[in-house]
N, C-alpha and C positions, 0 to 999 in steps of 0.2 A: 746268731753267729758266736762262735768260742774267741773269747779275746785273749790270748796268753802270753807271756812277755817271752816267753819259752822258743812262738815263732820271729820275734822280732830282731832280725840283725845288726848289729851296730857295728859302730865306725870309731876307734878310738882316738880322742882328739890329745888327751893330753889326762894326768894322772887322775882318776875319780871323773873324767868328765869325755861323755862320748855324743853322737849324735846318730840317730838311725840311717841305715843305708836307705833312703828313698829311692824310688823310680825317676827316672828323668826323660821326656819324649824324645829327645835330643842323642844323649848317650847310649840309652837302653833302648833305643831303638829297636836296633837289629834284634836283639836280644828278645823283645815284645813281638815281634812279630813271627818268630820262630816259633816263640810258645803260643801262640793262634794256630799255627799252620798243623802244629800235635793236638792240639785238641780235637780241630776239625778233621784232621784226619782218625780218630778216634772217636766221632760221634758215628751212633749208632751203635757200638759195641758193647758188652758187656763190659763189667768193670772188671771183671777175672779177667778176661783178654786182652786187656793193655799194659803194654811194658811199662811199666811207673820208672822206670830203672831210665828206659831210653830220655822223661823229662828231668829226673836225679843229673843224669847227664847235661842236657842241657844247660840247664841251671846251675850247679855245681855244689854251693853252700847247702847245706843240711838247712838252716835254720830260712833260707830265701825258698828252696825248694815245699816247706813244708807253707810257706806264707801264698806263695804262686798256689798251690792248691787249694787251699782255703779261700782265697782271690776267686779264682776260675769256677770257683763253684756258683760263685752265683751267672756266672755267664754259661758253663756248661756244666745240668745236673747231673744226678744218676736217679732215674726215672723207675718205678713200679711200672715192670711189663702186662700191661694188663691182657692180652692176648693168650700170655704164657701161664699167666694165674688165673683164665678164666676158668674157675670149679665151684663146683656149689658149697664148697667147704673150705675154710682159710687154712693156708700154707701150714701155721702153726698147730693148728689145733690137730689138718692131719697126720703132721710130724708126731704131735703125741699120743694120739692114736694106732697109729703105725707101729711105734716102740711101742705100744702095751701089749698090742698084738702077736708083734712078733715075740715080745719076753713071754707072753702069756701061752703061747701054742708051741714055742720052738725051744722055748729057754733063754731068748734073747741071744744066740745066732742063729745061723743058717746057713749050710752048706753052699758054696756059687751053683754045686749040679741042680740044686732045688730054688734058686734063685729067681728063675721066671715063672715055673708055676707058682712062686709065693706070691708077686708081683701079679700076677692073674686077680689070684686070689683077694687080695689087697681091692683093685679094680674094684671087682665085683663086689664083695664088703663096702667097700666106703662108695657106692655107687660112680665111679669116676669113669668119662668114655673110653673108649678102648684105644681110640685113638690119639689118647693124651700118654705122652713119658714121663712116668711117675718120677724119674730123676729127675727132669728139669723142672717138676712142681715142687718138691718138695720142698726145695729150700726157694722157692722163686718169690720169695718176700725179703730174702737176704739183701744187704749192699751190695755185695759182690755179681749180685746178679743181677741187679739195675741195669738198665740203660743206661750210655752216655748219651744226653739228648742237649740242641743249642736252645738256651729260654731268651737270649739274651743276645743282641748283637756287640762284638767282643771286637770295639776298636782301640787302638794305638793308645791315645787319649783317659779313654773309658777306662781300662784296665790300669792304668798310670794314676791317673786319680783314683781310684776304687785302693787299692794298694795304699798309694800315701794315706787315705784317710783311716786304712784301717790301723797303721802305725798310730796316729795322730790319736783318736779314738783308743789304744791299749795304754799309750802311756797316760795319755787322761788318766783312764779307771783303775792306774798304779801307783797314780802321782800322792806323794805325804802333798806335796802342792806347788802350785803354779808362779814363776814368776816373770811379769812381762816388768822389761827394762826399756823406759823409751823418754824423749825430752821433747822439750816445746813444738820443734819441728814437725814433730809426728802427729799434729793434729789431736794434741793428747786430750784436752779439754772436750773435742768430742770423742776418742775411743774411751775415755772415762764416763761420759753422761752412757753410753751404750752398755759398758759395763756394770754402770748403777742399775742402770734400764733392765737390764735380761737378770743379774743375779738376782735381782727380786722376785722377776718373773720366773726364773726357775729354783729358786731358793737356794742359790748359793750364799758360802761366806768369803769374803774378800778384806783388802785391807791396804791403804794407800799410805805411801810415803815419800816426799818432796826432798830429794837430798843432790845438792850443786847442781840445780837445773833439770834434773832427770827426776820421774816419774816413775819408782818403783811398785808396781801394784802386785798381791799375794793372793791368790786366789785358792783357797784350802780345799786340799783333795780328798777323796775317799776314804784312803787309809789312816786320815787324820781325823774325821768327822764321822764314818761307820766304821772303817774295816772297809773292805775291797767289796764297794758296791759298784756294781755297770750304771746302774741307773745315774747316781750323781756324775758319774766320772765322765758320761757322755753327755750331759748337759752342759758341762767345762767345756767338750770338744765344740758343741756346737756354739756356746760363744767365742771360742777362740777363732770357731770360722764366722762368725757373723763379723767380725772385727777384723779378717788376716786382710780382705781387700783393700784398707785404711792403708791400714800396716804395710802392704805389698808397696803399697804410691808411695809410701815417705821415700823420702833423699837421704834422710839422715842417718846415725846408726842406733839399731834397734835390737831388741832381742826378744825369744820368750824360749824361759827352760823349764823341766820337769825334776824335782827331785824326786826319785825313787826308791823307795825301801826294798831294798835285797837284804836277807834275812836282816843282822844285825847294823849296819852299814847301809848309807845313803851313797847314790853316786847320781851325779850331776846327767842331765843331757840333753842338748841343744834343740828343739824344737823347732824352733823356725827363727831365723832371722833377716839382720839385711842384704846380708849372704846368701840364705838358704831359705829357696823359698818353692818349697815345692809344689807342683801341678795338684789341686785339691778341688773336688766338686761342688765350689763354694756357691753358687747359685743355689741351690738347696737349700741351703740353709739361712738366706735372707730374711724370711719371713717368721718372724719370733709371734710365738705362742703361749700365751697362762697357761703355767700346770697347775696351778693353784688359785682357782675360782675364788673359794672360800675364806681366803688368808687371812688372821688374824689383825695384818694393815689392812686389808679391804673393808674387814669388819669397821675398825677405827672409821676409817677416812668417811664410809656413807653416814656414821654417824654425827661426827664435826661437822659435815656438808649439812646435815638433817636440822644442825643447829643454825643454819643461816650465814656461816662462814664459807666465804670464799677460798677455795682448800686446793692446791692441785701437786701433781707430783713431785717432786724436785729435783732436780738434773744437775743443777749446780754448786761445784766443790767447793767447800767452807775450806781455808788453809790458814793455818798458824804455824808460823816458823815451819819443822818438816813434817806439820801431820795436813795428809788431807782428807776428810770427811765429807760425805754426802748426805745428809740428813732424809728420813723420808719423805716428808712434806714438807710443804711453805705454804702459809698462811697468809692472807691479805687484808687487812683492818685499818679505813682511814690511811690509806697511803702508807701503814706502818707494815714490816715483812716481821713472818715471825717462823721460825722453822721446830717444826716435830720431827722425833728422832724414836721409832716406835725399835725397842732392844728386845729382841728374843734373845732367847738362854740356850748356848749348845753343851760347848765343852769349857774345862775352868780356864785352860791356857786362851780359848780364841776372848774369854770375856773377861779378862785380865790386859787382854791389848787393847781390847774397844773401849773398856773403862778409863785405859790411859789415855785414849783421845779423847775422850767427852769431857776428860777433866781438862785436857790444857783447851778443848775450845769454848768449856765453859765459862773461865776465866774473857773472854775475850767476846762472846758471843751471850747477853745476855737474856737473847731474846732467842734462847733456845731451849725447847721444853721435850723433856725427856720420858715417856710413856716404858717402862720398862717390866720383865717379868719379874715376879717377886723372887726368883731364886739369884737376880742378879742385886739384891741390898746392901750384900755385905761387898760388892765390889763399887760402888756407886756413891758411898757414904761421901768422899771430900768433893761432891761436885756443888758446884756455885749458883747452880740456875736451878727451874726446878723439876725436880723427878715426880712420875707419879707411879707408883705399883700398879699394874696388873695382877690379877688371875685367872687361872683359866676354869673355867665352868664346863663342864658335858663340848669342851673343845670353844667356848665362847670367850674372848676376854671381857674380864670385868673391870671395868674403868669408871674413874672419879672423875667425869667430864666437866662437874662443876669445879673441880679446885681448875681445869683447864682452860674456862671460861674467866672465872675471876681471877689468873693470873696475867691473862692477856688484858683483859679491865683495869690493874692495877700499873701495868706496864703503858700502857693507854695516859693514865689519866699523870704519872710521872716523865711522858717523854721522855721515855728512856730508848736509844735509838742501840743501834750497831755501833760498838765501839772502834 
């Protein structure tokens, strides 16, 4: 599916900051069910045969009109007739054969008086039955000559969710990046273990900050970290849906917006909040999956376990004044906790901010050890605890497991606890 911000409608809230026009079951009712009732009455037809004009009408906005179509196509396609294309020879090929022909024997035209005997002619040349209309083969591989066919049952609901998620999903894979705003209320301690949870598992970057009670977490987009890739940008959507049911149940007040780069200029827009909270196929999307089997943490972690430590993921946020941090592991030794914090290298600005965290919670957290790439040293230098370089090998990192052993040994034998 084409994601383009091109179809996406907005709503203008107030100067640089808008929110998309969603579907609503309730409102858009009527509205939804008129555009069932043209479709269905346009299954079966050709796509040249239907007035696109009379659903323009309907619908009204140029940019919702082009979004309903792109919507509706997955409930109603435009199908290869295969009845009408059945020849021993593909559509295109005898399209160009046809043109050689006719340039080669006539000059490339032909008179309409001489029109059917050429067309005879044609037949029998390109073995085609007689009983076939060369017209409606010719091009019967074309869209326009598709089917309207239903693949798909096209309810109230279905179409309302399908729609909002497709908004929800473009501004994703637009967003410079994501910012959800929420406080204690919100169950924030677990929509942040889930946030640590999936960004790993789908190799997002994020970025947490504790300011008057509220929970600001930045979750960096596409055009921040590739350029406008779909892939990342829909891994955002679908934690954003693994988390919106959380978020739906709070009482309190919540946000999450997108900022978007339009050419030079950013403008704000409201995504969902405790306002606005649209019908989204979020069942779907409960079930989180590795996209990354092989991870560079994976690698780490089987081999600290390999060493006889007790090693498991870690979910819970380290805070110092307003940073909040989630380190990747926790460690267990003797009743003591010790947390790894394994740093990939993306871009200079996102490990410019992470360095800023590691440094204030190295100060405070001394029993946290820092596994980092080597392209991040020169940002890492005043931290307090200890670092160890990585590199990567044929994609493997290489790590000084022993200096990681006898720092937990030395920390050990000084009871040196959590400050």
């Amino acid at each position: 599916m084409v994601f383009s911000l091109r179809y996406v409608p907005f709503i203008k809230l107030d100067e640089d900051v808008y929110r998309p026009r969603y579907l609503d079951v309730d409102v858009d009712k009527e509205l939804v069910k008129t555009i069932i009732s043209f479709y269905d009455s346009i299954t079966g037809k050709k796509v040249s045969d239907v007035d696109w004009d009379e659903l323009r009408i309907i619908v009204g906005d140029r940019r919702f009109y082009n979004m309903i179509r792109l919507i509706m196509s997955k409930f109603y396609m435009p199908v290869y007739d295969i009845k009408t294309c059945d020849i021993p020879i593909s559509p295109k090929l005898l399209r160009v054969q046809v043109f050689r022909y006719v340039s080669k024997r006539y000059g490339g035209f032909a008179s309409s008086e001489m029109r059917n005997w050429i067309v005879k002619r044609i037949k029998y040349v390109f073995r085609i039955p007689k009983a076939i209309n060369l017209d409606s083969i010719l091009w019967c591989d074309e869209n326009d000559m598709f089917i309207v066919k239903k693949i798909e049952d096209a309810s109230l609901e279905k179409i309302v969710a399908e729609y909002n998620l497709y908004i929800v999903k473009t501004l994703c894979i637009y967003s410079s990046y994501i910012v959800i705003d929420l406080d204690e209320g919100c169950q924030a301690r677990d929509v942040i273990r889930i946030i640590s949870k999936n960004s790993r598992l789908y190799d997002l970057l994020y970025d947490i900050d504790y300011v008057k009670g509220r929970y600001i977490i930045r979750i960096e987009g596409p055009t921040t970290v590739f350029g406008k890739a779909s892939k990342y940008g829909l891994r955002i959507a679908q934690l954003l849906l693994t988390i919106a049911p959380m978020l739906y149940s709070c009482g309190t007040n919540w946000h999450v917006s997108a900022i978007i780069k339009n050419g030079i200029d950013n403008f704000n827009v409201m995504l969902l909040s405790s306002n606005l909270k649209p019908l989204l196929p979020i069942s779907k999307w409960l079930l989180v999956k590795p996209v990354f089997d092989g991870s560079i943490e994976n690698r780490i972690y089987d081999i600290l376990k390999a060493f006889g430590l007790r090693i498991i993921r870690n979910e819970e946020p380290l805070i110092v004044e307003d940073t909040v941090y989630i380190p990747t592991f926790k460690i267990f030794v003797n009743g003591k906790t010790f947390y790894v914090e394994v740093a990939g290298f993306w871009k200079r600005e996102v490990a410019e901010r992470k360095a800023e965290k590691l440094q204030k919670l190295s100060k405070k957290f001394r029993n946290l050890i820092i596994i980092a790439d080597e392209n991040l040293k020169e940002f890492l230098k005043n931290i307090k605890t200890l670092v160890i370089y990585y590199k990567l090998v044929d994609g493997v990192p290489r790590v000084s497991y022993k200096n990681v052993l006898d720092y937990i040994t030395k920390l050990k034998i000084n009871n040196l606890q959590e400050s």
